[in-house]
N, C-alpha and C positions, 0 to 999 in steps of 0.2 A: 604725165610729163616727167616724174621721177624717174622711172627705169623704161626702157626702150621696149616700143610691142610691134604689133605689126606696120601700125601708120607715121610711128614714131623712128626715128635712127638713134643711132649710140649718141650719136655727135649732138643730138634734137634734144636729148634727155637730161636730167638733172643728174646724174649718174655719169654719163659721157663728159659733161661741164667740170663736174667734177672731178673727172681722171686728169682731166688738161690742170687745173687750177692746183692739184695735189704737185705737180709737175713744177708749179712755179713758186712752191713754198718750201722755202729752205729751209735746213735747222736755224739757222740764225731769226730771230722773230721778224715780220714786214707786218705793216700795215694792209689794212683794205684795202686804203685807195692804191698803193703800191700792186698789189695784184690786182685790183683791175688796169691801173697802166699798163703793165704787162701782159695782161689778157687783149687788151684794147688793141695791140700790135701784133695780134692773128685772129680777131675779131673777121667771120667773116672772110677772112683768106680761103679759097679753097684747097690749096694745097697742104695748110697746114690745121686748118679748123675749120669743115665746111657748113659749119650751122652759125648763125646769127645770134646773139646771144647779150640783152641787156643788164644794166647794173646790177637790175633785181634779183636778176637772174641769178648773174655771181652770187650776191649774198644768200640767198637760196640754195646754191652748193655750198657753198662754206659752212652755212647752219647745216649741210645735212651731212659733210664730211664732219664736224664737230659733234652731232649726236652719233654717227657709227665709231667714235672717239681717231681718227685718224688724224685730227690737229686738236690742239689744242691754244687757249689763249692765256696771256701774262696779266699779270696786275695791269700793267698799264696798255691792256686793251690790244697789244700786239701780237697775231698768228706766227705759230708756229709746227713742226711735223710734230706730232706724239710718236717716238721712238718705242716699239716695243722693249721691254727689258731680257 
């Protein structure tokens, strides 16, 4: 379910979840719940995100965008992009 194979789609995968979710985290830090509010409003849209995709979900991309180091989190618990230097 991490990366996409034959039975799986991008969009199906933890990898695809997490190209969309990378998409809605700004430089500026947001909270979780903030990204899932925002994912919650193409949750499931075909046009814009055609797989289904629960809370657990999210935080399963986000853990796996944070160990490939592509966000990182604050003292006070809030996400944000890791900017290469």
């Amino acid at each position: 379910m991490i990366l996409p194979s034959k039975h799986i789609s991008l969009s199906e995968s933890l990898l695809g979840l997490g190209g969309a979710v990378l998409q809605m985290i700004t430089n500026r830090p947001c909270s979780l719940e903030y990204v899932w509010q925002e994912y919650s409003k193409i949750n499931n849209n075909r046009e814009l995100f055609p797989a289904y995709h629960s809370f657990d979900n999210v935080v399963l991309a986000v853990d796996l965008l944070f160990i490939i180091g592509a966000i990182n989190i604050n003292s006070e618990g809030e996400i944000y992009r890791n900017e290469a230097d």
